[in-house]
C-alpha positions in Angstrom: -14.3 -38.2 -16.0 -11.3 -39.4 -17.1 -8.2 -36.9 -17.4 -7.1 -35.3 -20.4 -4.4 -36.1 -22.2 -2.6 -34.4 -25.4 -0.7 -36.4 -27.6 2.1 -34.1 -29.7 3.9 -36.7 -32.5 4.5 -37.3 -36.3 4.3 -40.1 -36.5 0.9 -42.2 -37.0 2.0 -45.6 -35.9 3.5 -44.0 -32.4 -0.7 -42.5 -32.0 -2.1 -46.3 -32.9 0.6 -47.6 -29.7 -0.2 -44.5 -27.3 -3.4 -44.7 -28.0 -3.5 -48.9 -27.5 -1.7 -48.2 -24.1 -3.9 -45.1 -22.9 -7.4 -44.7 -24.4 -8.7 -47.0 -21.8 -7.6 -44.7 -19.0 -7.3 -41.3 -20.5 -9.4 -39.2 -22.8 -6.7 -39.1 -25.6 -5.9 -36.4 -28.2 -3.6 -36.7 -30.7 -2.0 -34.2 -33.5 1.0 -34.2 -35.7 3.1 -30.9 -35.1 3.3 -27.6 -33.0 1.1 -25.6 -34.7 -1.8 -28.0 -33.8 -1.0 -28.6 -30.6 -0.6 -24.7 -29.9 -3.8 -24.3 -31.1 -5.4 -26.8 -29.0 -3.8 -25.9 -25.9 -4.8 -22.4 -26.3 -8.4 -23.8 -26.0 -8.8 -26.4 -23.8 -6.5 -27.4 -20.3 -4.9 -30.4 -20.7 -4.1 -32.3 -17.5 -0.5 -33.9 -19.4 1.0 -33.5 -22.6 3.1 -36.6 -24.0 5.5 -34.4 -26.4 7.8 -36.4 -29.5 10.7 -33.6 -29.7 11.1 -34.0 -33.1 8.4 -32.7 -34.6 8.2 -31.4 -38.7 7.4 -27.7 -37.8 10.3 -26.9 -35.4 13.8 -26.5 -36.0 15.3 -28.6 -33.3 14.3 -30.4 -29.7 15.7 -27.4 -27.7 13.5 -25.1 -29.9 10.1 -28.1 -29.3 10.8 -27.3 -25.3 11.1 -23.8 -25.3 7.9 -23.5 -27.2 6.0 -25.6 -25.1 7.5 -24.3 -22.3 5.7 -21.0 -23.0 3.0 -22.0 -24.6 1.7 -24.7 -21.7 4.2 -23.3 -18.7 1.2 -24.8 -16.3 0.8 -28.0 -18.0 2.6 -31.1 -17.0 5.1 -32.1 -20.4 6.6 -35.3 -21.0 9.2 -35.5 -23.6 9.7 -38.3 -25.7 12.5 -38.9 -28.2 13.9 -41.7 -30.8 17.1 -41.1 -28.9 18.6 -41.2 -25.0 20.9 -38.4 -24.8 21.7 -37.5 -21.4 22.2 -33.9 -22.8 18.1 -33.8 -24.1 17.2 -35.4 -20.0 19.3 -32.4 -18.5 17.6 -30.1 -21.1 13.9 -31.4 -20.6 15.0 -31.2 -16.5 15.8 -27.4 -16.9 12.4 -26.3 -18.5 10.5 -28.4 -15.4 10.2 -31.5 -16.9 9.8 -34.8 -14.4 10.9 -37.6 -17.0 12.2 -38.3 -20.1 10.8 -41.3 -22.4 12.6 -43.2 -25.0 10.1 -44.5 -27.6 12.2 -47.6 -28.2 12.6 -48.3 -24.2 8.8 -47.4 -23.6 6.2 -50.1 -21.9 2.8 -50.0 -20.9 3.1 -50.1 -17.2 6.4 -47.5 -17.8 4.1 -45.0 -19.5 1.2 -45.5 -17.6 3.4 -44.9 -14.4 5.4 -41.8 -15.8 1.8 -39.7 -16.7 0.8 -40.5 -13.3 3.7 -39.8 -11.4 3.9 -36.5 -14.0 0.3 -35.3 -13.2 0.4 -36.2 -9.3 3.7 -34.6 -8.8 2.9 -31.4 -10.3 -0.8 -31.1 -9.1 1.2 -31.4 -5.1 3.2 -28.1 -6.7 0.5 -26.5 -8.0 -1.5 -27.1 -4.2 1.8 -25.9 -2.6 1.6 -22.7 -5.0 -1.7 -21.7 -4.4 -1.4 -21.9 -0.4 1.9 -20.2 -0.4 -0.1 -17.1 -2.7 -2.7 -17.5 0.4 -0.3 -17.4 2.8 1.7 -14.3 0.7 -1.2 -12.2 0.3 -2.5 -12.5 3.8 0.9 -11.4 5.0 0.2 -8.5 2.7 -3.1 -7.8 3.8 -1.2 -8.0 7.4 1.6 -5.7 6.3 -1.3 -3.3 5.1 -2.9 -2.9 7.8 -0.3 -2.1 10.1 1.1 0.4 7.5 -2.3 1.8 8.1 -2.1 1.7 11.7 1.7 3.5 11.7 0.1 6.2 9.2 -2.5 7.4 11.4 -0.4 7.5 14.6 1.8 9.6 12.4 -1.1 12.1 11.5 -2.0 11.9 15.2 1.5 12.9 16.9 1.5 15.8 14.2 -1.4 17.1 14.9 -0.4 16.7 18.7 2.7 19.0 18.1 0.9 21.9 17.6 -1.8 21.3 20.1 1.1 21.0 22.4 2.5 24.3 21.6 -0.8 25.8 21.8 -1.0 24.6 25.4 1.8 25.7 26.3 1.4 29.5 25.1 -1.9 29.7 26.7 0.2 28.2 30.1 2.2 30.9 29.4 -0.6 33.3 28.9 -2.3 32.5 32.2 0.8 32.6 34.4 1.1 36.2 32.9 -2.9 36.9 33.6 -2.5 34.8 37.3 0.7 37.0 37.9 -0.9 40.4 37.2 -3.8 39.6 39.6 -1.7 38.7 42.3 -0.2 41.8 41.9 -2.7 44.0 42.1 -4.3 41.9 45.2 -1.1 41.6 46.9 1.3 44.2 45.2 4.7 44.3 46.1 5.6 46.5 49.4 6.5 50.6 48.7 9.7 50.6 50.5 8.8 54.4 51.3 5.7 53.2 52.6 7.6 50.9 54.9 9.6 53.4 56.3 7.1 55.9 57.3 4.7 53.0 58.9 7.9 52.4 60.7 8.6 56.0 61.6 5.0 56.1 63.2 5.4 53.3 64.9 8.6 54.9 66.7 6.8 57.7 68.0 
């Protein structure tokens, strides 16, 4: 299956080159403005979009990126412009764009090697995403489950504080009890007693 490709540009002889260039390798689609295109990408996943930034239905090429910047933020974009302006590169590098093409500079091998490139590059980011979401939510699985752990040696030690101070009253209760038997076995000596056992035993 070949991979899908979205073609964004007014003008009709620019589709008849692309399409010369890529139909042989890509499943090509082509429209004319924004408002096609957004309707398009809201229905099908594209695996590249090659996007003219002067299109009839927005105001200006900063206003073409930002709008395809949230309306395919996941899809690989490719600007391409009537004009090299290092300002437009810069612009197209700040809202995650690889390359930037310049219809009058453009060859077949040129394009064919910048939608490779485009799509290879960002389906490594995309792997690299998806493993380091893996790796995050395992370490919050990990994180969890010791939170878990700490929370019910926490309910353990208070419910040991008050099993420790019951032990200790009943410790207290039966060195009481232990002390009042020994007592009353062996009670403490009647000092009167004493002295008249000793006064008998003088006689």
């Amino acid at each position: 299956m070949k991979p899908q490709l979205l073609l964004v540009d007014d003008e009709p002889d620019y589709h008849l080159i692309i399409s010369r260039i890529l139909s042989e390798d890509y499943d090509l689609t082509m429209v004319d403005s924004f408002a096609q295109a957004k309707i398009l990408l809201a229905a099908q996943q594209y695996d590249a979009v090659l996007l003219d930034l002067s299109l009839p239905d927005t105001p200006s090429a900063r206003k073409t990126l930002e709008l395809f910047h949230l309306y395919s933020r996941k899809i690989p974009t490719i600007p391409i412009s009537n004009h090299s302006s290092k300002e437009m590169k810069m612009l197209s590098f700040q809202y995650g764009c690889l390359t930037y093409l310049v219809k009058s500079k453009i060859n077949d091998d040129w394009l064919k090697e910048a939608i490779f490139s485009t799509i290879y590059v960002k389906g490594i980011e995309a792997h690299h995403r998806q493993q380091m979401n893996e790796i995050n939510q395992t370490l919050i699985g990990a994180w969890q489950s010791v939170l878990i752990v700490l929370h019910e040696i926490i309910k353990s030690l208070d419910s040991v504080q008050p099993l420790s101070k019951k032990i200790d009253k009943m410790s207290n209760l039966i060195s009481k009890k232990f002390n009042e038997v020994s007592k009353t076995i062996y009670p403490d000596p009647d000092e009167e007693e004493i002295k008249r056992i000793v006064k008998r035993l003088k006689a």
